[in-house]
C-alpha beads as a LAMMPS data file, in Angstrom:
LAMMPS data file: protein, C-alpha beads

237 atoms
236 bonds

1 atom types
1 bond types

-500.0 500.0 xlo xhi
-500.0 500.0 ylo yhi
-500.0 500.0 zlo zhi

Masses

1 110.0

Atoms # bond

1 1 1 -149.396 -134.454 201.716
2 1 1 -151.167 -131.586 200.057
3 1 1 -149.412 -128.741 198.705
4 1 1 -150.624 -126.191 201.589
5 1 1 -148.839 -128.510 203.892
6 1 1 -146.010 -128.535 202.230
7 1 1 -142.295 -128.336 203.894
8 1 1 -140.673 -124.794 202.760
9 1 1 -136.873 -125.003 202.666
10 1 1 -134.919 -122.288 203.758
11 1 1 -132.424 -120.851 201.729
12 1 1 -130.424 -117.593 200.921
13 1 1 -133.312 -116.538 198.906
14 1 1 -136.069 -116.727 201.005
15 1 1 -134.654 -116.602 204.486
16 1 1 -135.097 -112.829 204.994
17 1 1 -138.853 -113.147 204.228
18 1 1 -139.213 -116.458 206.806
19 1 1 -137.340 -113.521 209.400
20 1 1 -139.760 -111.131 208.912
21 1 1 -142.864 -113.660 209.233
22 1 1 -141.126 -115.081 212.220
23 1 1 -141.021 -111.334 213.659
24 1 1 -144.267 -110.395 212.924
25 1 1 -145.552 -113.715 214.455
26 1 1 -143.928 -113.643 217.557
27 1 1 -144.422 -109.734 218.189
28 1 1 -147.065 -110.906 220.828
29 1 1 -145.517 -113.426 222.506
30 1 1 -143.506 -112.157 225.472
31 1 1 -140.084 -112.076 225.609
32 1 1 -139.788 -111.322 229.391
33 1 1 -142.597 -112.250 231.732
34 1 1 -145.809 -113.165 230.575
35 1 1 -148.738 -111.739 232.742
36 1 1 -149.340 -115.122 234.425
37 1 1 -145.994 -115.421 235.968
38 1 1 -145.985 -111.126 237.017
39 1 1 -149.212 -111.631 238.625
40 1 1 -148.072 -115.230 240.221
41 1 1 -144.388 -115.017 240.989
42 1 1 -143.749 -111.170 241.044
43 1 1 -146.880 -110.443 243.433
44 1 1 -148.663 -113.358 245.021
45 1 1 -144.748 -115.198 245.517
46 1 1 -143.940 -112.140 247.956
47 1 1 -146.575 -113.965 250.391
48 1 1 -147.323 -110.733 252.015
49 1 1 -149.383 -107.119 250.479
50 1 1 -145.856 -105.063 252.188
51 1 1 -143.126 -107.259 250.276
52 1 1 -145.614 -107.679 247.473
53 1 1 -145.655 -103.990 247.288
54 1 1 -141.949 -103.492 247.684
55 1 1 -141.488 -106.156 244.600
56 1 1 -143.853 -104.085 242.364
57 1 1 -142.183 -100.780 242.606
58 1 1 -138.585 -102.212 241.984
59 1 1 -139.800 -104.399 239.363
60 1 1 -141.270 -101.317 237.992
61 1 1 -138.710 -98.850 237.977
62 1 1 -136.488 -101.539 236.591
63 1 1 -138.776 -101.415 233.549
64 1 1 -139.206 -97.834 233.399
65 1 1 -135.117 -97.698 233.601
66 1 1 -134.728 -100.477 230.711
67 1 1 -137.152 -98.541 228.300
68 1 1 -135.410 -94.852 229.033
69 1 1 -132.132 -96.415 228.220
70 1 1 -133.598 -98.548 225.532
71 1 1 -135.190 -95.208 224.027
72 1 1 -131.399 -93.167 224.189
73 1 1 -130.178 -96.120 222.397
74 1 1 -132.746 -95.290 219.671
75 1 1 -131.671 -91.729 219.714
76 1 1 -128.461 -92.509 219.326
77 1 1 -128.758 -95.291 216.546
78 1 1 -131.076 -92.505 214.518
79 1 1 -127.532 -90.184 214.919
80 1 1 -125.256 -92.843 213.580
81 1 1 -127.973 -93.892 210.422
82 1 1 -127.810 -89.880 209.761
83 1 1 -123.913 -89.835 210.041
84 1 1 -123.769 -92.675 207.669
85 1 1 -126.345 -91.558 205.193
86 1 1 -123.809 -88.298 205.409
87 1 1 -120.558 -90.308 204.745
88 1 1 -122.278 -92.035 201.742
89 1 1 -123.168 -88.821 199.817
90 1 1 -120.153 -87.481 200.716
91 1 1 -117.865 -90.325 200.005
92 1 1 -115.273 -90.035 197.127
93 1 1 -113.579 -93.726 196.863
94 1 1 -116.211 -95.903 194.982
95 1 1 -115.580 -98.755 197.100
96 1 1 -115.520 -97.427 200.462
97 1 1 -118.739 -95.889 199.076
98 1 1 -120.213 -99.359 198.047
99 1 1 -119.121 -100.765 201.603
100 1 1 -121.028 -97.894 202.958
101 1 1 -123.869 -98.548 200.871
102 1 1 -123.796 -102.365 202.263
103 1 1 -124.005 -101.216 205.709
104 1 1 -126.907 -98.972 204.978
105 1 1 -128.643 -101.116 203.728
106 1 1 -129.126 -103.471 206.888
107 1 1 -129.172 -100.632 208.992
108 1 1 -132.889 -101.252 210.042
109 1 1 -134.308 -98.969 212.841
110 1 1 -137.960 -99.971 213.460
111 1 1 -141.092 -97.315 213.818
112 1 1 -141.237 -96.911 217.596
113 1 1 -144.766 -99.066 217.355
114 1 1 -143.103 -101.812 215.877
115 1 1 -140.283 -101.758 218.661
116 1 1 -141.281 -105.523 219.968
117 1 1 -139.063 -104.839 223.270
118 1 1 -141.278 -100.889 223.689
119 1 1 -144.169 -103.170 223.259
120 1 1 -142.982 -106.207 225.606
121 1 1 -142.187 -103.546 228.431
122 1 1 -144.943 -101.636 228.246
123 1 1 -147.248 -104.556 228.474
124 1 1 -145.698 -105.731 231.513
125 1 1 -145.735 -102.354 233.023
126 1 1 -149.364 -101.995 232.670
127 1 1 -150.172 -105.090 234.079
128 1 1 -147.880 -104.536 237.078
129 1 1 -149.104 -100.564 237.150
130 1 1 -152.519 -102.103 237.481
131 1 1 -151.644 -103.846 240.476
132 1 1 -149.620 -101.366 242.274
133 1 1 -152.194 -98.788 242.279
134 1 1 -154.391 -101.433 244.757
135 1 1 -152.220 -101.362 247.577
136 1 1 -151.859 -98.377 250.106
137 1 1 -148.572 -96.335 249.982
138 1 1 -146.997 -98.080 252.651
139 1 1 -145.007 -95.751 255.421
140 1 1 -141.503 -97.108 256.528
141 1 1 -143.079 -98.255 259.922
142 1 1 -146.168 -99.856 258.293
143 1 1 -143.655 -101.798 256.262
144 1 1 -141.328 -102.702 259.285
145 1 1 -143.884 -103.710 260.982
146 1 1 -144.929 -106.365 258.059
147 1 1 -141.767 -108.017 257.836
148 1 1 -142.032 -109.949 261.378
149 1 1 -145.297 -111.972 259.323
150 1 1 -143.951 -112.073 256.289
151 1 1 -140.564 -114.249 257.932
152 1 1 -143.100 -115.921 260.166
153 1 1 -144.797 -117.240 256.946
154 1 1 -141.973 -117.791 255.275
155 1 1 -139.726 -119.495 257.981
156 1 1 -142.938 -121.851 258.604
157 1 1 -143.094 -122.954 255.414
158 1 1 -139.366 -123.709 255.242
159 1 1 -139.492 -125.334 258.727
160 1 1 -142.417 -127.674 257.018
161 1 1 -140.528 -128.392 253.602
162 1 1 -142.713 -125.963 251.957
163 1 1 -140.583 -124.832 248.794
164 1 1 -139.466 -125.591 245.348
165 1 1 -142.023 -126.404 243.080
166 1 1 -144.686 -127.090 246.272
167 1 1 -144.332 -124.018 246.931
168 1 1 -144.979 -122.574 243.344
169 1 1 -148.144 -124.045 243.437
170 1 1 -149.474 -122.456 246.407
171 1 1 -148.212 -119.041 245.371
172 1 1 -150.553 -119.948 241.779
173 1 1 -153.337 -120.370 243.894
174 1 1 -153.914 -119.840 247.780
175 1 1 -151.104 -117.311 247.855
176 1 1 -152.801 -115.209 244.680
177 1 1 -156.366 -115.809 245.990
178 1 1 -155.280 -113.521 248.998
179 1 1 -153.408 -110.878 247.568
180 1 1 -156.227 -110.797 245.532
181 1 1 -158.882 -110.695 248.072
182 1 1 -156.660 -107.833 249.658
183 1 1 -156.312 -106.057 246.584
184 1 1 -160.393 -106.269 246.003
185 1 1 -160.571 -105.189 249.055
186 1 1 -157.995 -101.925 249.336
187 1 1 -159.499 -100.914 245.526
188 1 1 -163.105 -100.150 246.800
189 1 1 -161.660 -98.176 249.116
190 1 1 -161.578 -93.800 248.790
191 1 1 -158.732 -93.293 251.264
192 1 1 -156.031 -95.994 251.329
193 1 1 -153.909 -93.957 253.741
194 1 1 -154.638 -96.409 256.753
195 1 1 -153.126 -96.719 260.153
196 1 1 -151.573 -99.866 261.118
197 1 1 -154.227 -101.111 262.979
198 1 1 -156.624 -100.579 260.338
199 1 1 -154.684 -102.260 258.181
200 1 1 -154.196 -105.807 260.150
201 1 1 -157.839 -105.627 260.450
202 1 1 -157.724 -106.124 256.940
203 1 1 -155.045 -108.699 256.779
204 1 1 -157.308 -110.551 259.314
205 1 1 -160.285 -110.682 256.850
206 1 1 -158.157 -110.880 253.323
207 1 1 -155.371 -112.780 253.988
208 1 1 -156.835 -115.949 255.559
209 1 1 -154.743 -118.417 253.883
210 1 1 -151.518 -117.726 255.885
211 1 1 -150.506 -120.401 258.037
212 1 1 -149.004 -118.213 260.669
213 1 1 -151.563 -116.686 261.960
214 1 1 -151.039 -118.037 265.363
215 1 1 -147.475 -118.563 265.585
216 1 1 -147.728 -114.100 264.514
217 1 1 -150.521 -114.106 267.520
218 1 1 -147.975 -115.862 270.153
219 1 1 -144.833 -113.864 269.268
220 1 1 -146.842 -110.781 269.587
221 1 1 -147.735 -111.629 272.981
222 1 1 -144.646 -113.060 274.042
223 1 1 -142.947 -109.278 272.766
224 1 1 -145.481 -107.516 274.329
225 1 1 -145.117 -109.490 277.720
226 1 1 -141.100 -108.560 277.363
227 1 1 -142.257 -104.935 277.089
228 1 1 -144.221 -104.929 280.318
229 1 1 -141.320 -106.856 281.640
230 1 1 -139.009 -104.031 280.783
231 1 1 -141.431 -101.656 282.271
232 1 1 -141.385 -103.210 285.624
233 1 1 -137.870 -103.706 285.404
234 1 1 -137.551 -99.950 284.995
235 1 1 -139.894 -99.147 288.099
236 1 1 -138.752 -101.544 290.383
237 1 1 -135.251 -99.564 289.863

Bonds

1 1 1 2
2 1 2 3
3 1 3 4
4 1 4 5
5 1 5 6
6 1 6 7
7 1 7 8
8 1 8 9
9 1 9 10
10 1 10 11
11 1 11 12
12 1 12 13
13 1 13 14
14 1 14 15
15 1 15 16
16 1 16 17
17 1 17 18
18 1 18 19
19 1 19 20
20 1 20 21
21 1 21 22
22 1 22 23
23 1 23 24
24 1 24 25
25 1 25 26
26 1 26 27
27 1 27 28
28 1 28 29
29 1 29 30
30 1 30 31
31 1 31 32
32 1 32 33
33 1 33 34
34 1 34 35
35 1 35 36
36 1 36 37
37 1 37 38
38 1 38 39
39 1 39 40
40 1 40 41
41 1 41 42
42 1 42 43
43 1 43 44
44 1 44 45
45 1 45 46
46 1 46 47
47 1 47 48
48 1 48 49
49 1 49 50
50 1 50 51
51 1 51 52
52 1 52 53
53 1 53 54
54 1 54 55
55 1 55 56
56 1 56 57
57 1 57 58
58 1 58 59
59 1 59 60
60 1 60 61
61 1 61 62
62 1 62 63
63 1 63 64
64 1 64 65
65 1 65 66
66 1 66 67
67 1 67 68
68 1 68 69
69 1 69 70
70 1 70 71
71 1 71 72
72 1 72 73
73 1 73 74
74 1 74 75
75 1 75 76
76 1 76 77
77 1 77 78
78 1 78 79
79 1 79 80
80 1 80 81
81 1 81 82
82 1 82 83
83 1 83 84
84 1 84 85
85 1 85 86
86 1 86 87
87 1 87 88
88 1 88 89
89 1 89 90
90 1 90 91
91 1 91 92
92 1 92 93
93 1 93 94
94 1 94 95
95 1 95 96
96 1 96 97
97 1 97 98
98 1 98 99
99 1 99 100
100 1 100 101
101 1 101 102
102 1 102 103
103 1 103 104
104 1 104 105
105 1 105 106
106 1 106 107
107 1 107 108
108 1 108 109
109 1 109 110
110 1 110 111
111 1 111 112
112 1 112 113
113 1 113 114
114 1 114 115
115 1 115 116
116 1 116 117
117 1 117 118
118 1 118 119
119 1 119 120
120 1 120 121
121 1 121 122
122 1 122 123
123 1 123 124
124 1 124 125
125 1 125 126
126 1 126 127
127 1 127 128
128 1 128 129
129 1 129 130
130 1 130 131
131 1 131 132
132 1 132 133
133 1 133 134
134 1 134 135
135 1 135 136
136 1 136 137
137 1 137 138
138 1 138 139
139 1 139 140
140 1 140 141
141 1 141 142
142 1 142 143
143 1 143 144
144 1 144 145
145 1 145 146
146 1 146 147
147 1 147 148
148 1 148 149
149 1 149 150
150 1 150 151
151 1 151 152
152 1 152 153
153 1 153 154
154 1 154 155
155 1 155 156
156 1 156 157
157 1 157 158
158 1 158 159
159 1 159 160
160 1 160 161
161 1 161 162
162 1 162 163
163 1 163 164
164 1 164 165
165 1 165 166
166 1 166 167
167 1 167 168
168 1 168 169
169 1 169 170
170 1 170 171
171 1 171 172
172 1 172 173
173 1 173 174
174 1 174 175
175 1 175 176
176 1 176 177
177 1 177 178
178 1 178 179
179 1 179 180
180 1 180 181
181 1 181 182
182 1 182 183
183 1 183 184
184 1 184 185
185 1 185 186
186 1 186 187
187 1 187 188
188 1 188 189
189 1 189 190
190 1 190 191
191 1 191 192
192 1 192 193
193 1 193 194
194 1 194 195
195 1 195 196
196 1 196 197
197 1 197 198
198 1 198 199
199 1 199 200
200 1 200 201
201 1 201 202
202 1 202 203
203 1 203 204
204 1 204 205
205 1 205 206
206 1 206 207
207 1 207 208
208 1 208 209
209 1 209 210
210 1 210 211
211 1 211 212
212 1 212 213
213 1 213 214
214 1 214 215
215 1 215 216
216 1 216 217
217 1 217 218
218 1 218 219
219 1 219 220
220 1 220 221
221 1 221 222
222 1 222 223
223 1 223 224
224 1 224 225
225 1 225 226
226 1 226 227
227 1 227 228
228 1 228 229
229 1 229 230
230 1 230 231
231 1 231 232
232 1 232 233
233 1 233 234
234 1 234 235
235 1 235 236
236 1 236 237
């Protein structure tokens, strides 16, 4: 074995340097969700754009919340490295002093662009962000109205042992390839504030891959033959 290739053994010595070249090799690689699994899991798993749209804004203002209270934690950490650079100046007993001095020492605060978790969150929340902006800004009713085919889809999948791991693969690709298509679609738009109708007409040409197409077709006309049911009823006294 050539000396490049050499095994390096850890020890007191060296293991803060093999720390730091572990940090600064790993900065990169997510330590929450990579982009594959937010665009795959976080959006396309929510089968339809309303729940897909829900998902996005709590996933984002989860983030948003985790790097406020992640940057008051910073504030506060700078307060207690200024308190204890006060204490050590001030300090009288040598070894107190020296114990102070010890803490100090490790008392590492990274710059703000080498915050790994800053740089994990915001990368996440851009690639969500991106996303988000896509869709229309739903109304209550629009969404309401999107929940009877997004259990449609969902109970038919369940009904036909669609889940686990099958199911993981059609969210990575006919599930994506939709809210994709949709997404394509709703970006080239000016206006995205869109009636309901307007919108199904687009579910009808973007999101071809749902299986529940008719089974959403024959509950709508079995509601709206209750409806004129309820009419008569009404009428006829």
């Amino acid at each position: 074995m050539s000396e490049k290739n050499e095994i390096v053994k850890v020890d007191l010595n060296n293991a803060p340097s093999l720390l730091k070249e572990l940090k600064d090799a790993f900065f990169h690689i997510p330590q929450g969700n990579s982009k594959f699994q937010n665009e795959k899991f976080v959006i396309a798993a929510q089968l339809t754009p309303e729940r897909a749209y829900k998902n996005l804004g709590l996933t984002i203002m989860t983030i948003i919340e985790g790097i406020q209270n992640h940057l008051v934690q910073r504030e506060l950490q700078l307060i207690n490295l200024e308190e204890l650079d006060y204490k050590i100046e001030n300090e009288q007993d040598p070894f107190e002093k020296r114990r102070l001095e010890i803490k100090r020492k490790h008392f590492i605060i990274p710059d703000i662009s080498e915050d790994k978790f800053i740089s994990d969150q915001f990368y996440e929340l851009n690639t969500l962000y991106s996303h988000f902006r896509n869709f229309p800004k739903y109304t209550r009713e629009q969404f309401e109205a999107g929940e009877k085919r997004y259990y449609l889809e969902s109970l038919n999948r369940q009904v036909n042992n669609i889940s686990g791991a099958r199911e993981s693969l059609i969210n990575m690709a006919e599930d994506y390839e939709g809210l994709e298509n949709f997404e394509n679609h709703m970006a080239s738009l000016e206006n995205k504030n869109l009636s309901l109708a307007e919108l199904n007409e687009i579910y009808d040409k973007t999101l071809t891959h749902l299986r529940t197409k008719s089974s959403y077709n024959a509950l709508e006309n079995h509601e709206n033959k209750r409806k004129l049911e309820h009419q008569d009823n009404l009428k006829n006294g």
